[in-house]
C-alpha positions as a Markdown table, in Angstrom:
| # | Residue | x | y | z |
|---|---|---|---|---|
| 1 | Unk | 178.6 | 82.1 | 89.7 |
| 2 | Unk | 178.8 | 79.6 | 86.9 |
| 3 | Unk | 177.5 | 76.2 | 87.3 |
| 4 | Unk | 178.4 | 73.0 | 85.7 |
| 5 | Unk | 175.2 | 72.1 | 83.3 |
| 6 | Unk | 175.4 | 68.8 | 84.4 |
| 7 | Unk | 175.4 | 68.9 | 88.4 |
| 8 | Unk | 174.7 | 72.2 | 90.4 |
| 9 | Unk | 177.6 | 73.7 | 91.6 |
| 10 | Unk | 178.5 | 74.4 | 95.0 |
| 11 | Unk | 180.1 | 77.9 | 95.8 |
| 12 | Unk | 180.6 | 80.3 | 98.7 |
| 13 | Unk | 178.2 | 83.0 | 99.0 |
| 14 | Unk | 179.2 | 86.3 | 99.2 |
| 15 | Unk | 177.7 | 89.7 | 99.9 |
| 16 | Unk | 176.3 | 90.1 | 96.5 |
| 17 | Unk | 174.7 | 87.1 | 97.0 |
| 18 | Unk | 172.1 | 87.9 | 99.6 |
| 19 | Unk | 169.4 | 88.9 | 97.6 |
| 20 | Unk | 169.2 | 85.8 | 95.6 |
| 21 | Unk | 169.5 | 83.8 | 98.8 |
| 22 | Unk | 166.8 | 85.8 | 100.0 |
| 23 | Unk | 164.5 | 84.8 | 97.5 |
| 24 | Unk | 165.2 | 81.1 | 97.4 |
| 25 | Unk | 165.2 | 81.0 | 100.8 |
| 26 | Unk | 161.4 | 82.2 | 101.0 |
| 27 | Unk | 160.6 | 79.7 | 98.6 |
| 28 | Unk | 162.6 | 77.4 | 100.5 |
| 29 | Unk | 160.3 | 78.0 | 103.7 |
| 30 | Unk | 157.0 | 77.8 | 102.3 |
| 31 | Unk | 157.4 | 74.3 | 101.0 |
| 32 | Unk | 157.6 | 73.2 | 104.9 |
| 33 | Unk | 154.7 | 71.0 | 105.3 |
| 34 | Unk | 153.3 | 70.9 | 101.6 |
| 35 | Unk | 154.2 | 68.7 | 98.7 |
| 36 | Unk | 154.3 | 65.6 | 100.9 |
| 37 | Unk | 156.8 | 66.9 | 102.6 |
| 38 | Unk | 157.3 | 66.9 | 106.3 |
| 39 | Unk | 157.6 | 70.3 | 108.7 |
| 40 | Unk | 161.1 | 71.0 | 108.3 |
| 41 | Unk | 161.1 | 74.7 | 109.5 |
| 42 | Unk | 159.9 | 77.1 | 112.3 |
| 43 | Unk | 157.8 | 79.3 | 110.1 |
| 44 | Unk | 156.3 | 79.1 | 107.1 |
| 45 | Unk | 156.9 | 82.8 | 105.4 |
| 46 | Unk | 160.0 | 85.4 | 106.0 |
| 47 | Unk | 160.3 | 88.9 | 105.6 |
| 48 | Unk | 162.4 | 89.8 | 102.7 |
| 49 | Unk | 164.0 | 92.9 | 103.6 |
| 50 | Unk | 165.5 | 91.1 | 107.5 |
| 51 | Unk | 166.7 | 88.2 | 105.7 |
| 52 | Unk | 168.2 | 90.0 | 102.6 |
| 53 | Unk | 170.0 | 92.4 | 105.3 |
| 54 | Unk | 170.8 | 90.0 | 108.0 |
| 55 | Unk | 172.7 | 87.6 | 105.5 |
| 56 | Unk | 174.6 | 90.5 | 104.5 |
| 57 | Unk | 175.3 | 91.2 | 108.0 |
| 58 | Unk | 176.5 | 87.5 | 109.5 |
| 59 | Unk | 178.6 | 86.7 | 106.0 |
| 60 | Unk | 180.8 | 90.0 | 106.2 |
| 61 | Unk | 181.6 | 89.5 | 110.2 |
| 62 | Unk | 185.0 | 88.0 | 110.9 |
| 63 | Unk | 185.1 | 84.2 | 113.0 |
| 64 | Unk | 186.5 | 85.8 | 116.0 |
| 65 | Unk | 183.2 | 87.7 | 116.5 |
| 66 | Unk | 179.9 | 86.6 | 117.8 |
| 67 | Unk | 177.3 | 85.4 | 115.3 |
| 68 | Unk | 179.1 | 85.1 | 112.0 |
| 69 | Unk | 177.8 | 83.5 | 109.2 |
| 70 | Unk | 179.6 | 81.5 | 106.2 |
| 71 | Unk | 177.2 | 79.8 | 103.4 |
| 72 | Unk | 177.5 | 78.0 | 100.6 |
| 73 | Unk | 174.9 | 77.7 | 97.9 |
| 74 | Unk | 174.0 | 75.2 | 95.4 |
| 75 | Unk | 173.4 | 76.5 | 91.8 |
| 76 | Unk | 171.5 | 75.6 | 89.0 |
| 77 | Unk | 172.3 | 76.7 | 85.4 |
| 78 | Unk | 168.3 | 74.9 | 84.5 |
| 79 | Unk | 166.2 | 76.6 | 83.4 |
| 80 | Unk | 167.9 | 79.9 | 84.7 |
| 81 | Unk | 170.9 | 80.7 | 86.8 |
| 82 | Unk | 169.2 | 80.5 | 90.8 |
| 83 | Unk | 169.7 | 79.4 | 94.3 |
| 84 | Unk | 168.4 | 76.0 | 94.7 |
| 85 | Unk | 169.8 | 74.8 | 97.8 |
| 86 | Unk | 172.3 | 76.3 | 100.8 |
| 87 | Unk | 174.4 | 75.2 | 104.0 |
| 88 | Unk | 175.6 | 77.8 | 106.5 |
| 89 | Unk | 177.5 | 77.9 | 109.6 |
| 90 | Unk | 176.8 | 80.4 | 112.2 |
| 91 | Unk | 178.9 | 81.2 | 115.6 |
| 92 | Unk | 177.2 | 81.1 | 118.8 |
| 93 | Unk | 176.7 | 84.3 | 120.5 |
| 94 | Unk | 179.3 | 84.5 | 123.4 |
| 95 | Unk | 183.2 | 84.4 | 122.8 |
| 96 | Unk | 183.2 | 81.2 | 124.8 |
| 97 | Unk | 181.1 | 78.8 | 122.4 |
| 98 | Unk | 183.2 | 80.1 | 119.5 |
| 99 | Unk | 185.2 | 76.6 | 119.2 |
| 100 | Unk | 181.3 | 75.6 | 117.5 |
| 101 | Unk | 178.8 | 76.5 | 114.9 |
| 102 | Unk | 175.4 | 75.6 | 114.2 |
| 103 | Unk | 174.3 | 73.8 | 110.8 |
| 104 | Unk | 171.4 | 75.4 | 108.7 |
| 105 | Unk | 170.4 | 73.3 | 105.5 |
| 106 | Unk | 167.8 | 73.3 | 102.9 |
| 107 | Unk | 167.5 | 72.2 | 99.4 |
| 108 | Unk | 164.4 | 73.4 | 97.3 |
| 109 | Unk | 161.8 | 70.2 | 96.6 |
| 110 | Unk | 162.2 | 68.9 | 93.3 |
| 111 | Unk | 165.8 | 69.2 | 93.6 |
| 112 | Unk | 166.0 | 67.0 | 97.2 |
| 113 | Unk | 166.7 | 63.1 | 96.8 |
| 114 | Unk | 170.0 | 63.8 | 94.6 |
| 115 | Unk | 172.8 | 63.8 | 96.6 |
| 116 | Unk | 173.0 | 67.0 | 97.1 |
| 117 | Unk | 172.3 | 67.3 | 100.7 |
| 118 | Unk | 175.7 | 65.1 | 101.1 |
| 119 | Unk | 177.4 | 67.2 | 98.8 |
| 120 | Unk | 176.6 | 70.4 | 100.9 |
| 121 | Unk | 177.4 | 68.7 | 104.1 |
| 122 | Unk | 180.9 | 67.3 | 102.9 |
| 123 | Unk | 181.8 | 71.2 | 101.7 |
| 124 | Unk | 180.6 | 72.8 | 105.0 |
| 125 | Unk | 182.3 | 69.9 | 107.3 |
| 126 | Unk | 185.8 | 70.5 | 105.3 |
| 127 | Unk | 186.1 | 74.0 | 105.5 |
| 128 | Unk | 185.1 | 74.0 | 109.7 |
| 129 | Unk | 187.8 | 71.1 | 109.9 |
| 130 | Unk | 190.2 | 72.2 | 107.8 |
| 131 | Unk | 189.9 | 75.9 | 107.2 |
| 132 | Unk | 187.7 | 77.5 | 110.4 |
| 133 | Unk | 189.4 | 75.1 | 112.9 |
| 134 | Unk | 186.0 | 74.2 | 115.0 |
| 135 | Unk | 185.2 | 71.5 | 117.4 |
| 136 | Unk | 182.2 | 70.9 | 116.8 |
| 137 | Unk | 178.7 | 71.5 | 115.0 |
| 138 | Unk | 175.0 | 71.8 | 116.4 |
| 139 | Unk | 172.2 | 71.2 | 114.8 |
| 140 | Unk | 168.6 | 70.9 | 115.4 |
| 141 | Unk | 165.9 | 68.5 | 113.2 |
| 142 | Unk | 162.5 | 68.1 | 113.6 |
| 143 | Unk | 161.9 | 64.2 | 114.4 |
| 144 | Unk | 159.0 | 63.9 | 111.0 |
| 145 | Unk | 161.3 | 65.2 | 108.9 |
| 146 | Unk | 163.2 | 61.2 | 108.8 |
| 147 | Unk | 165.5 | 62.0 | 105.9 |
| 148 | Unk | 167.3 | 64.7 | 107.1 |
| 149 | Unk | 167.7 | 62.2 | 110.4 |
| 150 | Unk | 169.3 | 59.4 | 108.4 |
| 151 | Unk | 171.4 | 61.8 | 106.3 |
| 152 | Unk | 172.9 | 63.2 | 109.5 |
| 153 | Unk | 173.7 | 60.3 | 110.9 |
| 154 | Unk | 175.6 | 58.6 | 108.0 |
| 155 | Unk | 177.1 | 62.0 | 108.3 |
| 156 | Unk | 178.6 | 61.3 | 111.7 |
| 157 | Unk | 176.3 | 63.4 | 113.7 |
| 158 | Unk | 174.6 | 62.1 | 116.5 |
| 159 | Unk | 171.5 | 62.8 | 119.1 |
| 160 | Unk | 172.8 | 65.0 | 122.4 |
| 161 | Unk | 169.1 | 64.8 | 123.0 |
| 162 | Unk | 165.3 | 65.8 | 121.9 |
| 163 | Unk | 163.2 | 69.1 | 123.1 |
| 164 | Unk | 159.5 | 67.5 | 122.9 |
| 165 | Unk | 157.1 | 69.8 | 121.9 |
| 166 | Unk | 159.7 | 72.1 | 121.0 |
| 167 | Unk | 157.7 | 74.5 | 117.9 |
| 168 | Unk | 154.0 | 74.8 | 117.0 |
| 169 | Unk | 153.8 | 75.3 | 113.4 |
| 170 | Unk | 150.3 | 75.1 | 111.1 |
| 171 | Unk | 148.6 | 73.0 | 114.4 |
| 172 | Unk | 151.6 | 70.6 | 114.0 |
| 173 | Unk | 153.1 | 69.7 | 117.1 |
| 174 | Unk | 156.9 | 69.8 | 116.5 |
| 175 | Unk | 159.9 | 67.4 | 118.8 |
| 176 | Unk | 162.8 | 68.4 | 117.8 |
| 177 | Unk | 166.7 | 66.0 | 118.1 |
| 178 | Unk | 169.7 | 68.1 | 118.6 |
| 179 | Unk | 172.2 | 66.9 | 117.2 |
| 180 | Unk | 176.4 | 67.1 | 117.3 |
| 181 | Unk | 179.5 | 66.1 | 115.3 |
| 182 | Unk | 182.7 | 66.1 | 116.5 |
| 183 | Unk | 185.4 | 67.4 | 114.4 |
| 184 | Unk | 188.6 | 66.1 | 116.2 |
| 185 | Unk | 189.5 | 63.2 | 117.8 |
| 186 | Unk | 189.0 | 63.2 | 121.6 |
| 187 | Unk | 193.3 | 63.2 | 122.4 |
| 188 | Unk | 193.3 | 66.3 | 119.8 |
| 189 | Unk | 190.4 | 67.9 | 122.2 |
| 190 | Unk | 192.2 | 67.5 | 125.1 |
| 191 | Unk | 195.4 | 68.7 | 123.7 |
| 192 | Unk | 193.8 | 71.7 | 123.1 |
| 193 | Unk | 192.1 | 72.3 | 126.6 |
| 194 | Unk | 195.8 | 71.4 | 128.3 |
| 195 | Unk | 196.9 | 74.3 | 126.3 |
| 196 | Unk | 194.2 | 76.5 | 126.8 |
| 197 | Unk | 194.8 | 75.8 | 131.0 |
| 198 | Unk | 198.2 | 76.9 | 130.6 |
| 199 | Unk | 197.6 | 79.8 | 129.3 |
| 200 | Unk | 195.1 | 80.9 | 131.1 |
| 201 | Unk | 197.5 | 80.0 | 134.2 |
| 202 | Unk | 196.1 | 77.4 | 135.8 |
| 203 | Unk | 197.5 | 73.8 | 134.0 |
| 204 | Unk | 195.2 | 71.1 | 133.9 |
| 205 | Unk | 192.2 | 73.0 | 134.4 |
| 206 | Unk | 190.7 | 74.4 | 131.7 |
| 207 | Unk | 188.6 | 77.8 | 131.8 |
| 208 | Unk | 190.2 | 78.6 | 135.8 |
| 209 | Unk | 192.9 | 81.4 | 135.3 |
| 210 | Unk | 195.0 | 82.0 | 138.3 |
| 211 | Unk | 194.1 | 83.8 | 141.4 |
């Protein structure tokens, strides 16, 4: 892990790496709703040992199971070598939403407002494009937290709809937008749902095998 001194770096995580995502990521939590900054997550403190352990878990699990992971952190070299910022994808939990993955994002507070956030977005949309062959990503965003919302949008993503009173963190009552991009072009969806029908037997309609 070896950062450029002048802009953090951007690498995949690995195994080794859950510890020192674990410990970012608990600073990471607690600065939800402090500093000026808006709610952003569900709870405000983590226990080390589950997160350390169930990183490890969802990074070594292959795509064709249920509830993989696949992160990439953001590195800074200043003052130390740390964590500063991540992006992971995780699979759903049935076989049959494995054509998506849901978006997790945070960047620690001093380091926000830098382009980062775009930076982490453009790596993880590439590799589920390119590399993991998804369909789509999820996501979920409070409505407060109004930056994350634009970034998301100038991203592509946009609002499948919004859970109102969705999370009660610290007295603060929580809405919060889901949100989806698509990563292929409708005639490329449908492609692929014509050949799915055919081999499940039944051409022209997708998810019915033959009787």
């Amino acid at each position: 892990m070896a950062p450029s001194p002048a802009l953090p770096a951007i690498v995949p995580a690995q195994r080794s790496d859950a510890r020192a995502f674990m410990a970012y990521l608990i600073e990471h939590v607690a600065e939800s709703g402090r500093h000026g900054a808006p709610h952003f997550a569900v709870a405000t403190s983590l226990a080390p040992d589950e997160v350390e352990q169930s990183a490890r878990e969802r990074w070594s699990k292959p795509l064709d199971e249920p509830l993989w992971g696949r992160a990439w952190l953001l590195l800074s070299s200043e003052p130390r070598p740390r964590v500063i910022g991540h992006i992971e994808l995780r699979g759903g939990r049935v076989r049959s939403e494995s054509h998506r993955a849901v978006v997790a994002m945070g960047i620690l507070h001093p380091h926000t407002g830098q382009g980062h956030g775009r930076r982490l977005l453009e790596t993880a949309i590439a590799w589920a494009r390119d590399r993991a062959g998804l369909a789509y990503l999820d996501l979920g965003v409070f409505s407060n937290n109004e930056r994350a919302v634009r970034l998301y949008t100038r991203m592509g993503f946009v609002p499948a709809g919004t859970r109102d009173d969705a999370f009660r963190v610290e007295g603060a009552i929580l809405d919060e937008i889901q949100m989806t991009l698509a990563l292929r072009a409708p005639e490329a969806r449908a492609a692929g749902q014509s050949e799915q029908a055919e081999q499940a037997g039944q051409p022209g309609q997708p998810g019915q095998g033959s009787r």
